[in-house]
Short mmCIF file of the C-alpha atoms (twelve columns), coordinates in Angstrom:
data_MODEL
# 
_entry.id   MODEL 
# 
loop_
_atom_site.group_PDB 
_atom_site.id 
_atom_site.type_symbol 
_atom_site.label_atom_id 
_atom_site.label_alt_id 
_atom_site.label_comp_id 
_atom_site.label_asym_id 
_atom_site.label_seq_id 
_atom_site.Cartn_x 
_atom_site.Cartn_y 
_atom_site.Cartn_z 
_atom_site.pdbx_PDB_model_num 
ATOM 1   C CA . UNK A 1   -14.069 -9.429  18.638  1 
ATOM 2   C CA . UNK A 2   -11.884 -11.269 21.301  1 
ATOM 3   C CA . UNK A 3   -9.608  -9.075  22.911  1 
ATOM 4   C CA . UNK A 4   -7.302  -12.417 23.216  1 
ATOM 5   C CA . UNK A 5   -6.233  -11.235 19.260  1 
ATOM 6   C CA . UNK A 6   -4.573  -8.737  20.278  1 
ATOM 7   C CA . UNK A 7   -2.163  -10.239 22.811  1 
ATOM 8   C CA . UNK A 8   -0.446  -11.854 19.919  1 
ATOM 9   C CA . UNK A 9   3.023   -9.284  18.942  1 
ATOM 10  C CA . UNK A 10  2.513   -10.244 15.345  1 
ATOM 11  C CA . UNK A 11  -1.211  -10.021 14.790  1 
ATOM 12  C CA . UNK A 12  -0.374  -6.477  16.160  1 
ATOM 13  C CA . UNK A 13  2.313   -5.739  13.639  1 
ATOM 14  C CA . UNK A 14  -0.014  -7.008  10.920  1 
ATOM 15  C CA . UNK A 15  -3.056  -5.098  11.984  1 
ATOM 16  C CA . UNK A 16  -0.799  -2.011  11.516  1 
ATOM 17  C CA . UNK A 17  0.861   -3.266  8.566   1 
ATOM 18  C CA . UNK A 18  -2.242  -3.230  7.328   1 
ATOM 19  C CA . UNK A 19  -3.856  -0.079  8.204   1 
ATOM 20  C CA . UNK A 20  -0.711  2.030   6.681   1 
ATOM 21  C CA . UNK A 21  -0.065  0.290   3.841   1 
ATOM 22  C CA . UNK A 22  -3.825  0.532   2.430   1 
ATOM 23  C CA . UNK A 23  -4.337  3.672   3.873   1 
ATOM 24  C CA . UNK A 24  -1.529  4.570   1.522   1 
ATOM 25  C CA . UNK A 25  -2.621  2.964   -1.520  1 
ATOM 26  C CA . UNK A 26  -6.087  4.312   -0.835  1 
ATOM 27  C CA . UNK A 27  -4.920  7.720   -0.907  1 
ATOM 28  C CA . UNK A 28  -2.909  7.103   -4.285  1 
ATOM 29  C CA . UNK A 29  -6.184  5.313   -6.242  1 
ATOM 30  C CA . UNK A 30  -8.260  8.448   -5.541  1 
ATOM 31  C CA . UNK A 31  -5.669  10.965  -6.025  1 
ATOM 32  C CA . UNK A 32  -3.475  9.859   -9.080  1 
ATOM 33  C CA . UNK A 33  -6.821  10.034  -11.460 1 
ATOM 34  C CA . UNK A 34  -7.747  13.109  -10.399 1 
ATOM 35  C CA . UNK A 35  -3.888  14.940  -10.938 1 
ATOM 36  C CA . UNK A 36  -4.428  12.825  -14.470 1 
ATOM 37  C CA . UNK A 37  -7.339  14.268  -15.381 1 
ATOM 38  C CA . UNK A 38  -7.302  18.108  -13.976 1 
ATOM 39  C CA . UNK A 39  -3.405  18.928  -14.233 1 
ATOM 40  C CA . UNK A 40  -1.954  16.259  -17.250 1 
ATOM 41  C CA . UNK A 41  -5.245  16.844  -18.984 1 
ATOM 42  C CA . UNK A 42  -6.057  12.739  -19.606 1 
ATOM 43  C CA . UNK A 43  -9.356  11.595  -20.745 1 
ATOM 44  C CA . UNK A 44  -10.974 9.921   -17.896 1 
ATOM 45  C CA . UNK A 45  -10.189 6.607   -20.061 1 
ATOM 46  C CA . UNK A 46  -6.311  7.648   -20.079 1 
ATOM 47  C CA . UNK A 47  -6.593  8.207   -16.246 1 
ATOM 48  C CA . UNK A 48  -7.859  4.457   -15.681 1 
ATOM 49  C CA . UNK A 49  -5.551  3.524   -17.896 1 
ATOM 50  C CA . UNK A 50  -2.287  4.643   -16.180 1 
ATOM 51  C CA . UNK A 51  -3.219  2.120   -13.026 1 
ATOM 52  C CA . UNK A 52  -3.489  -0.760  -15.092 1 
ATOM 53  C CA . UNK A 53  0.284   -1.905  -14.210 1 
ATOM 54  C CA . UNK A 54  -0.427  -2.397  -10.958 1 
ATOM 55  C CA . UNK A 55  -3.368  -5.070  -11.195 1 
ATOM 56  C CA . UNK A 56  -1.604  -6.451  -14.078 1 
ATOM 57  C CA . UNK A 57  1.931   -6.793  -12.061 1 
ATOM 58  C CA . UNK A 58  0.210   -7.621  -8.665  1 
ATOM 59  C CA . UNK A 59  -1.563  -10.702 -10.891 1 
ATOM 60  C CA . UNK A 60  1.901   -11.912 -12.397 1 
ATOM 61  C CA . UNK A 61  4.044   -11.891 -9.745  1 
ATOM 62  C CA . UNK A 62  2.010   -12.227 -6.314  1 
ATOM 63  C CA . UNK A 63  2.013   -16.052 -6.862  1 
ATOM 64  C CA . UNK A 64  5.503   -16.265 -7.130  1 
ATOM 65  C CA . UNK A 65  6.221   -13.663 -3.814  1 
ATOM 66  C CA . UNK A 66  3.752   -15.946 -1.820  1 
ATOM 67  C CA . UNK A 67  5.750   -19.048 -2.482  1 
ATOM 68  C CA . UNK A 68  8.955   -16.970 -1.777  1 
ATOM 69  C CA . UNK A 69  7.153   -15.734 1.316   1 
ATOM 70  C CA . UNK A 70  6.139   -19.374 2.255   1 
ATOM 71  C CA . UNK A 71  10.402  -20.612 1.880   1 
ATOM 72  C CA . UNK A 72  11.587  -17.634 4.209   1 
ATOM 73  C CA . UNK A 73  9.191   -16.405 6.253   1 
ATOM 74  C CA . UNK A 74  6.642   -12.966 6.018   1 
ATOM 75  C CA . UNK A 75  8.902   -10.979 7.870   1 
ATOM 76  C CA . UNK A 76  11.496  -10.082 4.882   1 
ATOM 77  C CA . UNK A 77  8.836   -9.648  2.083   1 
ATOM 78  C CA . UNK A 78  6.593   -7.772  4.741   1 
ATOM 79  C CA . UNK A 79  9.125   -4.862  5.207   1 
ATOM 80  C CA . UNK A 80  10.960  -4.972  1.824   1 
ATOM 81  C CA . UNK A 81  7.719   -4.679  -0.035  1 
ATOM 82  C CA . UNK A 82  6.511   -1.743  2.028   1 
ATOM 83  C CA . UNK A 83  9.683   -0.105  1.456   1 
ATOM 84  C CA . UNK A 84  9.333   -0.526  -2.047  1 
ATOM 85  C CA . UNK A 85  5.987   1.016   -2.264  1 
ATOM 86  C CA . UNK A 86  7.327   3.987   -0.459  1 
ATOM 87  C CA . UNK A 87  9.692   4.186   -3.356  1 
ATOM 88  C CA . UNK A 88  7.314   4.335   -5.574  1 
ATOM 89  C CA . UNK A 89  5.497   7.105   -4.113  1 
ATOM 90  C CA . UNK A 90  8.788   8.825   -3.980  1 
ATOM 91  C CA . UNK A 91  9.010   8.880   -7.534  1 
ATOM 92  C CA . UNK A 92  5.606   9.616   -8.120  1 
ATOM 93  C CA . UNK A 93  6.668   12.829  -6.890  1 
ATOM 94  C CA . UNK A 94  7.853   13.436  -10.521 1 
ATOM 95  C CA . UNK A 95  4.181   13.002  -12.148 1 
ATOM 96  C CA . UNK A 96  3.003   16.620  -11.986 1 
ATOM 97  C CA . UNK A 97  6.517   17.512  -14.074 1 
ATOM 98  C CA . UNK A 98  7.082   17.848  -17.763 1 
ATOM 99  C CA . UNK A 99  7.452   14.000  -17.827 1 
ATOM 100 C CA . UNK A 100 5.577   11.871  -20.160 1 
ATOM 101 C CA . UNK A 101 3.599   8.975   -18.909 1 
ATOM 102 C CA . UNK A 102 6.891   6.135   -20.305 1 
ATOM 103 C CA . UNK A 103 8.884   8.453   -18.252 1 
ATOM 104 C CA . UNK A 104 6.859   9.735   -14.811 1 
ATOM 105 C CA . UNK A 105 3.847   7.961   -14.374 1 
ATOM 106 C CA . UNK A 106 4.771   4.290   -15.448 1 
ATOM 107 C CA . UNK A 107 7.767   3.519   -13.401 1 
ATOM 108 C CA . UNK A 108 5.890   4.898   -10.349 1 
ATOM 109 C CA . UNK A 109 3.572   2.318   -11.341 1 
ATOM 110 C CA . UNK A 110 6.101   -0.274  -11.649 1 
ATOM 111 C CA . UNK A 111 8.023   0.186   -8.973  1 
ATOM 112 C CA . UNK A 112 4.436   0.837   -6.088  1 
ATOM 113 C CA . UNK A 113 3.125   -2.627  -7.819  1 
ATOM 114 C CA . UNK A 114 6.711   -4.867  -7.277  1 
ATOM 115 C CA . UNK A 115 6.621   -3.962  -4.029  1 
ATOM 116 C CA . UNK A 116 2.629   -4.363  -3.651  1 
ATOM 117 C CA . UNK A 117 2.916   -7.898  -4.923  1 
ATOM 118 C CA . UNK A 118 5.577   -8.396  -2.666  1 
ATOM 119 C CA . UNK A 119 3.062   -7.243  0.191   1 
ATOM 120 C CA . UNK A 120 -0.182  -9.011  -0.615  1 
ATOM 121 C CA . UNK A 121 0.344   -12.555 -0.653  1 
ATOM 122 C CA . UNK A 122 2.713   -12.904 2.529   1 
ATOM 123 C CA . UNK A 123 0.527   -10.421 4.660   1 
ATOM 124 C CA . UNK A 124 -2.766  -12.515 4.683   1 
ATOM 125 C CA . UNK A 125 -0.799  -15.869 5.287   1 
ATOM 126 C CA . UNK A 126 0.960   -14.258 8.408   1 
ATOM 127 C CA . UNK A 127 -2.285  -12.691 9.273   1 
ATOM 128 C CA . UNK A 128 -3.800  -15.778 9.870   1 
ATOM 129 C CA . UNK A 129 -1.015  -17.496 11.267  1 
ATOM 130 C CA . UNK A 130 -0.484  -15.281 13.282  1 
ATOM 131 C CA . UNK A 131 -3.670  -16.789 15.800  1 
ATOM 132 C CA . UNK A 132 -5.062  -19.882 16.801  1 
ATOM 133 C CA . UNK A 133 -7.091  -21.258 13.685  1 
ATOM 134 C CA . UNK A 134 -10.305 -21.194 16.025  1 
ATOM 135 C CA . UNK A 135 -9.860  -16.948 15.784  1 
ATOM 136 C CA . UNK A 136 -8.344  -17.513 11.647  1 
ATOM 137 C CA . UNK A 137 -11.864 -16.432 10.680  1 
ATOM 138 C CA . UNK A 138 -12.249 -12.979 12.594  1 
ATOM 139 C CA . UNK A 139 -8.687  -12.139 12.277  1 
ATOM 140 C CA . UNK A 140 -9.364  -12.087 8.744   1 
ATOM 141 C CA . UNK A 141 -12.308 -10.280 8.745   1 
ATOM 142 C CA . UNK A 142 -10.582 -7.704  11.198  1 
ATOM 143 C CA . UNK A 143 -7.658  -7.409  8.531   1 
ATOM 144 C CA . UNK A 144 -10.010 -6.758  6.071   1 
ATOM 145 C CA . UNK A 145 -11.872 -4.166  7.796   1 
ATOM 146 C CA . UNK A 146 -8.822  -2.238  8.397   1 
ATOM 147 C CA . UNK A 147 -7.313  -2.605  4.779   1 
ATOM 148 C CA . UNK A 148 -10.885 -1.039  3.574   1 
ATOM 149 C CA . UNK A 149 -10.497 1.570   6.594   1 
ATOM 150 C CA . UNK A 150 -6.829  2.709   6.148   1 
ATOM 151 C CA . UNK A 151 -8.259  3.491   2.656   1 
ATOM 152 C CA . UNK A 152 -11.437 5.459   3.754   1 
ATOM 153 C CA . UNK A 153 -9.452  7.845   5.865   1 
ATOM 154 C CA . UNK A 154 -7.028  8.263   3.386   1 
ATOM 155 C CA . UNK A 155 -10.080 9.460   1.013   1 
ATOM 156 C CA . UNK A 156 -11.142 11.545  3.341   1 
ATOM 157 C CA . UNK A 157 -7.634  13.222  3.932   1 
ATOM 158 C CA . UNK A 158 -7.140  13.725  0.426   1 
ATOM 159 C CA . UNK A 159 -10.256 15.943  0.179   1 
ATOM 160 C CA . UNK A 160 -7.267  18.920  1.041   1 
ATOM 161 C CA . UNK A 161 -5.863  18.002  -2.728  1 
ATOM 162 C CA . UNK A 162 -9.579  17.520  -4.290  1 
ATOM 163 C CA . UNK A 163 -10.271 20.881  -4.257  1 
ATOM 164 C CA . UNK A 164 -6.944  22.181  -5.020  1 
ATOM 165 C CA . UNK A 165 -6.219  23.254  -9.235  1 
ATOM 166 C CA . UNK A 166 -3.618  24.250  -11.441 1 
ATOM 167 C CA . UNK A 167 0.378   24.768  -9.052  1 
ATOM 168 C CA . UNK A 168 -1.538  24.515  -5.706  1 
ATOM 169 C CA . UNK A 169 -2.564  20.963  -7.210  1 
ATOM 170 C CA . UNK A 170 0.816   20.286  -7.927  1 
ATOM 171 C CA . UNK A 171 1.849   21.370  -4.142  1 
ATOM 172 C CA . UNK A 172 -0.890  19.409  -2.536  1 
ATOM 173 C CA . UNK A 173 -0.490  16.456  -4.578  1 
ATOM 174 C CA . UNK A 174 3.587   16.246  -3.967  1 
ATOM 175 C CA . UNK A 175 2.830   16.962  -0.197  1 
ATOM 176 C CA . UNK A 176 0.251   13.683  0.171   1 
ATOM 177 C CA . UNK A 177 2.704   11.557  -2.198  1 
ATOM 178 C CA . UNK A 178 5.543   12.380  0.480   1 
ATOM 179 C CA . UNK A 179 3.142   11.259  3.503   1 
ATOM 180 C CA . UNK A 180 2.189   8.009   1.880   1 
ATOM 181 C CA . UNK A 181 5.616   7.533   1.211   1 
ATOM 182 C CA . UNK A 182 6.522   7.768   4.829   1 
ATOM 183 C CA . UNK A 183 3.299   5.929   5.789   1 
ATOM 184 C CA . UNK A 184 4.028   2.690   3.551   1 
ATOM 185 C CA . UNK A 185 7.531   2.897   5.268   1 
ATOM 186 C CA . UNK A 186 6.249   2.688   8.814   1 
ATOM 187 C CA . UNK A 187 4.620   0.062   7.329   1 
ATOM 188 C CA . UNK A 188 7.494   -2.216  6.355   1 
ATOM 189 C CA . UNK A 189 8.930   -0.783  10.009  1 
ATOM 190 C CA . UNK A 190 6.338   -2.000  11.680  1 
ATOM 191 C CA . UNK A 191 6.487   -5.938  9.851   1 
ATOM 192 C CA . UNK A 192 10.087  -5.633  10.844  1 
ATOM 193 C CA . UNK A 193 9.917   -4.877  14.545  1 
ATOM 194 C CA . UNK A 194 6.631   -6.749  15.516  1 
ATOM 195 C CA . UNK A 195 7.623   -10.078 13.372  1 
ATOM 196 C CA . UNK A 196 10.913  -9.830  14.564  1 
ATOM 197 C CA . UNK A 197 9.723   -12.565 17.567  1 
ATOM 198 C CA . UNK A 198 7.273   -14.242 15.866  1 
ATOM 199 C CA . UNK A 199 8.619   -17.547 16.754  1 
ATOM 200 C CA . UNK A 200 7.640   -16.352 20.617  1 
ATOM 201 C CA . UNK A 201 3.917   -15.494 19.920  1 
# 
């Protein structure tokens, strides 16, 4: 790994873009089921089910978001989608209630996935614009790595909420969607401030 990476101010801000905002995802793939299936009593079907909008969303729209992303820049998508996401998780905070899945679960869905799509696309093009194309290669490998490790610790955090059942569940499960929440906003902080100069990398 060439240290040299790292003297680049926006392959910084990416690298941490990157970490939080999968780290926060992460925790909501392995969590979200499980609330499904132990609290809401869904089939394990149901419980795959209920993330289906955000594969399906992140297909139909990323396209478009990485042409938008290509016209202005990363640095507007970068922390607006982040922000988004960290809506989403806000109202996911709603999911354990007496809501149905139209009225809890899917526009938690909706709302993470906009702002997901609006994430994806512009984040690997800065990522590797971000460095000399001799480096494009490792840098993203590197980004990679750390989307895949943001999610791993965020498994292993959530192992507090795994073994929680019934209104401690509940607790536990509101308590990681309000960390994430802040977590995918430091994210979209973090695009802001470290692409804010990207013209001087």
């Amino acid at each position: 790994m060439p240290l040299l990476l790292f003297s680049s101010r926006s392959f910084v801000g990416l690298s941490l873009v990157t970490f939080l905002l999968y780290g926060a995802l992460g925790g909501l793939l392995v969590l979200l089921p499980y609330l499904l299936i132990d609290f809401k009593h869904y089939s394990a079907t149901e419980a795959g089910a209920a993330l289906l909008p955000m594969p399906l969303v992140i297909a139909l729209t990323a396209p478009t978001m990485g042409r938008l992303a290509a016209r202005i820049g990363p640095r507007l998508p970068l922390s607006i989608g982040p922000v988004l996401v960290a809506t989403g998780f806000l109202l996911a905070l709603r999911i354990p209630g007496d809501g149905s899945y139209w009225t809890a679960v899917l526009p938690a869905m909706l709302v993470l996935s906009l702002g997901m799509a609006g994430a994806v696309a512009p984040l690997t093009t800065a990522v590797l614009g971000s460095v000399e194309p001799s480096h494009s290669g490792i840098a993203s490998g590197l980004n990679s790595a750390l989307a895949r490790t943001g999610g791993l610790v965020a498994t292993a955090l959530a192992s507090a909420v795994l073994v929680s059942h019934s209104q401690a569940l509940v607790s536990t499960f509101r308590w990681a969607m309000a960390v994430a929440a802040a977590t995918a906003a430091a994210a979209g902080a973090c695009a802001f401030l470290w692409l804010a100069k990207q013209a001087q990398v």
